[in-house]
C-alpha positions, 0 to 999 in steps of 0.5 A, spaced: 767 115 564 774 114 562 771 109 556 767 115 553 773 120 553 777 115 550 771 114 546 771 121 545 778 123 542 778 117 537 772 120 534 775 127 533 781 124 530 777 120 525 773 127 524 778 133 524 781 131 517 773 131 514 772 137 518 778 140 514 776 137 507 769 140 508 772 147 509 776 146 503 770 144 499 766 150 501 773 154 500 771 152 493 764 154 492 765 161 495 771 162 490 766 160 485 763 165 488 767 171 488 771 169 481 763 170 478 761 175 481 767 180 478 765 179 471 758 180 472 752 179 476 749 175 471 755 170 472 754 170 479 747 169 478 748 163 473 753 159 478 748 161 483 741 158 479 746 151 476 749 150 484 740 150 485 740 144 480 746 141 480 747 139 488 741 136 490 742 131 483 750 130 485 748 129 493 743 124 491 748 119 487 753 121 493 748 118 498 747 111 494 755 111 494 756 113 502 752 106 504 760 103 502 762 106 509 758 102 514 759 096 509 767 097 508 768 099 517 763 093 518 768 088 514 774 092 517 771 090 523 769 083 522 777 082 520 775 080 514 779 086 508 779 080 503 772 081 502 772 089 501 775 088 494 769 086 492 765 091 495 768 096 493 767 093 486 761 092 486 760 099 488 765 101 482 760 099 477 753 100 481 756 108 480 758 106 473 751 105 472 749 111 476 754 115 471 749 116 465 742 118 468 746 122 472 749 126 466 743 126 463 739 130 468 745 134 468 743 136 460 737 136 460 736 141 467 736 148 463 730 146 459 727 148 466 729 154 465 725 156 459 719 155 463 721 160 468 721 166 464 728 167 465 733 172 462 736 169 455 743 172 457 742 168 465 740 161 462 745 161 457 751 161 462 747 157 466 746 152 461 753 153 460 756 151 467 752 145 467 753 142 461 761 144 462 760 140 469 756 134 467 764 131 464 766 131 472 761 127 474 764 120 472 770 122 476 765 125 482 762 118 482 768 115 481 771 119 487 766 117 493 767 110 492 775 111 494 772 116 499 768 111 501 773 105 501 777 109 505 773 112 511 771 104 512 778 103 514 777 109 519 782 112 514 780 120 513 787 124 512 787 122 504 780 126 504 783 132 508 789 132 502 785 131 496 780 136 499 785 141 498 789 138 491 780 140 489 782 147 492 788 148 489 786 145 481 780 150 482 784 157 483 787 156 477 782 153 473 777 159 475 782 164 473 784 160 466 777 159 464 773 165 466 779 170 463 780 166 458 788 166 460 793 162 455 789 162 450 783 159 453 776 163 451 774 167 456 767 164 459 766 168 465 760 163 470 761 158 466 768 158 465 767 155 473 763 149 471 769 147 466 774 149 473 769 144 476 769 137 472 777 138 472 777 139 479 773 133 481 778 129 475 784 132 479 781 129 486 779 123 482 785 122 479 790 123 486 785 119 491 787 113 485 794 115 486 794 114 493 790 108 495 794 104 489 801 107 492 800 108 500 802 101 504 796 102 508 792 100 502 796 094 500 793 089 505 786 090 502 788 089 495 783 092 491 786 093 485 789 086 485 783 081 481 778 084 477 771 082 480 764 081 476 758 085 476 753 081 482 747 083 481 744 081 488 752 085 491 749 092 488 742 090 489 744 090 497 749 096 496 744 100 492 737 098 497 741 101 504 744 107 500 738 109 496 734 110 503 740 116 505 739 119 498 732 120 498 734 123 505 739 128 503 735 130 497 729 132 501 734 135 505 736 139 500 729 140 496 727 143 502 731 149 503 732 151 496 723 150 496 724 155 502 728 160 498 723 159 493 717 161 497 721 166 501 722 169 493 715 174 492 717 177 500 722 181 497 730 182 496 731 184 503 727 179 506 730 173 502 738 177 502 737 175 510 734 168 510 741 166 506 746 170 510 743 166 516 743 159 513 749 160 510 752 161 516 748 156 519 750 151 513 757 152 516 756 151 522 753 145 521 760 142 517 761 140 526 755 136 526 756 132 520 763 132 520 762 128 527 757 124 524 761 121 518 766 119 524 760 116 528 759 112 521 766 109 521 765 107 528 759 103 529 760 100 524 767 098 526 764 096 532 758 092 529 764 089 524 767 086 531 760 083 534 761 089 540 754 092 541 756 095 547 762 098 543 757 101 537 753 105 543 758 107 546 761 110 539 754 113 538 752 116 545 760 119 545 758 122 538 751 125 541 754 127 547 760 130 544 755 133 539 752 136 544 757 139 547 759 142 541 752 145 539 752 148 546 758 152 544 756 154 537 749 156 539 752 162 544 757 164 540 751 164 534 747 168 539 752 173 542 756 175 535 750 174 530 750 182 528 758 183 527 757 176 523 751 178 519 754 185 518 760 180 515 755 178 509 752 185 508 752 192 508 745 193 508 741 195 515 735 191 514 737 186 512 744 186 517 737 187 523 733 181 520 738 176 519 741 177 525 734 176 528 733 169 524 740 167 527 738 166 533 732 161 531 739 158 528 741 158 534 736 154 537 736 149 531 742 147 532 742 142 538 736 138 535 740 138 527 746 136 531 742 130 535 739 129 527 744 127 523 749 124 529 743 120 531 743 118 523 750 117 521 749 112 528 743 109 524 747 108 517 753 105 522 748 099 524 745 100 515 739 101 519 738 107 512 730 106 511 728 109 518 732 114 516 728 116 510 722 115 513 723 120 519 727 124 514 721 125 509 716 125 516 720 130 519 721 136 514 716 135 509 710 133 514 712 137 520 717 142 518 715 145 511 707 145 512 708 149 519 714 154 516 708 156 510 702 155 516 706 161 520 710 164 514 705 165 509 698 164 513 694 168 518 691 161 521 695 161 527 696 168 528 698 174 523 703 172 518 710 171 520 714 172 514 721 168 514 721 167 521 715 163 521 718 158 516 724 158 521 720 155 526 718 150 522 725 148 521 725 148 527 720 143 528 722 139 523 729 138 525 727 138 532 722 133 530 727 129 526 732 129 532 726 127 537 725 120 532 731 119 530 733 118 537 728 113 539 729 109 532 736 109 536 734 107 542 731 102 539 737 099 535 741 100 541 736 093 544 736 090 538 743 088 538 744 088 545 739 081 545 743 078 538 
């Protein structure tokens, strides 16, 4: 028991500054947000319909760099730092060659809009926003590699730091470029994809400064040799992080394609469906926050060749998790009217999302099992399992259930936006479930090494 909560207190050590870095990045999306939203709705809209374009591309470049943390926690552990310089070399240039395509699609995205009857004046500015963001994409790639590089080494505070240097930059350059101060155009909603490429080069930038300069980088020597392009070193890095992109990418699919089906039910119904898994979104920042450290841990411990220590580290994430989802489930339940009366003004929509948070609620034990269970799983670099029962979870289990019950009268009469809460319940509760004995698995496989 001792060992679980000694267990216990490193792990919140490592996640707090994660936790504190992802508030802060959502700090910069509802500044986005606000800042459109005075100018006009369709700069609001803009930003809103570019963020449904551009997340699910960044987070699927972002999920090739993160296989970095069980690489460089598994070296760390080994004891063997001389070898993380080129790891984390070759993750450099494996985003080097990530960097075109992806600023490509960035470009290319709008023409979608044409096919969509969108407004003129709404794909402009859209086009505007993502045109202006695809200049931060190499300094966006070039910041999770360091990212990366740092939580392996069970060091998360610069993320913590460099998470508010972004905050900071974003205030300024939303008001310079959206007004159009010193001199500047005034761009309104595109103006925030322009504040958004110099706050990813300010993070960039600053977490470059750091790690050349803090002592507790100079033990690794990264910048110290210049290493070569090893095809068969990106090769590997580029096969254990393409399973936890494709992941995160139909994660992320999934509840834009809800919203889409949810669309033709009516403003009322879709204004809710958001204001519950927004709220919900925030929530799930414990979890995920846990889970990055769950990550640094196993991975650690399977670096020095101590299985026994790596289930610890995951039974302690789950039953902390746990313990934690329990917590935020009563409070979701007892205050989910006041917290949907903070969202909106509007009765119907504060009565059915109200209604919706308490499916929230329920889901929330099962998504916290889910993704601490997978962030144990890329600690062990066991990602293609998580793929599969990604995909099998939400879109062979979640989504086929949500549109049965939400769209259909197959089962029973057509449930609307409860329905498809009930398939996400099915997905991630069946995600957990799989996840879990994938788990419970690995767990014996390295028991027996």
């Amino acid at each position: 028991m001792f060992a679980f909560f000694s267990e216990c207190r490193r792990l919140v050590r490592l996640a707090s500054p994660i936790l504190i870095a992802q508030v802060a990045q959502t700090a910069m999306t509802l500044v986005d947000t606000i800042m459109a939203g005075q100018v006009s709705a369709t700069d609001l809209a803009a930003v809103s319909v570019a963020a449904s374009f551009w997340l699910p591309i960044v987070l699927f470049v972002q999920g090739i760099i993160m296989a970095l943390t069980p690489i460089v926690a598994q070296l760390n552990g080994a004891q063997k730092a001389h070898d993380i310089p080129a790891a984390v070399s070759q993750g450099f240039w494996l985003s080097l060659i990530a960097i075109p395509p992806t600023m490509l699609l960035l470009y290319l995205t709008p023409l979608l809009l044409a096919s969509m009857q969108v407004e003129p004046a709404l794909a402009a500015k859209t086009a505007g926003f993502l045109h202006a963001m695809m200049w931060g994409v190499p300094a966006f790639v070039g910041y999770q590699v360091l990212r990366n590089y740092t939580e392996g080494l069970s060091h998360t505070i610069p993320t913590m730091f460099i998470g508010f240097v972004g905050l900071m930059v974003n205030i300024p350059a939303n008001y310079v470029f959206i007004h159009g101060k010193f001199g500047m155009p005034a761009l309104g909603g595109v103006g925030c994809g322009v504040a958004s490429a110099l706050v990813f080069w300010a993070m960039f930038l600053s977490m470059l400064w750091y790690v050349r300069h803090a002592d507790f980088y100079h033990r690794t020597r990264l910048f110290c040799h210049w290493y070569r392009p090893d095809w068969v070193q990106i090769g590997r890095i580029f096969r254990l992080g393409f399973p936890i992109a494709l992941a995160l990418f139909c994660e992320v699919t999934l509840f834009t394609l809800v919203a889409l089906l949810l669309a033709p039910l009516g403003s009322q119904i879709v204004a809710s469906h958001q204001v519950a898994l927004n709220f919900s979104s925030l929530i799930f920042m414990l979890p995920l926050s846990l889970g990055f450290a769950v990550t640094i841990r196993v991975g650690h411990a399977i670096g020095e060749q101590d299985p026994a220590q790596a289930k610890l580290a995951a039974l302690s994430g789950l039953g902390l998790g746990l313990f934690l989802a329990l917590f935020t489930a009563f409070f979701t339940i007892i205050g989910r009217h006041w917290i949907a009366h903070q969202y909106s003004q509007d009765p119907v929509v504060i009565t059915l999302a109200a209604q919706l948070m308490i499916f929230a609620a329920v889901y929330q034990l099962s998504d916290t099992v889910q993704v601490v269970s997978s962030s144990a799983l890329r600690g062990y670099k066991d990602t293609k399992a998580i793929f599969l029962i990604t995909m099998l979870a939400y879109w062979g289990l979640g989504l086929p259930t949500g549109i049965i019950l939400g769209l259909t009268d197959w089962i029973c009469p057509k449930m609307g936006p409860f329905g498809f809460w009930i398939g996400f319940i099915v997905g991630l509760s069946s995600a957990a479930l799989m996840l879990g004995t994938r788990l419970r698995v690995i767990f014996g496989r390295f028991q027996h090494k």
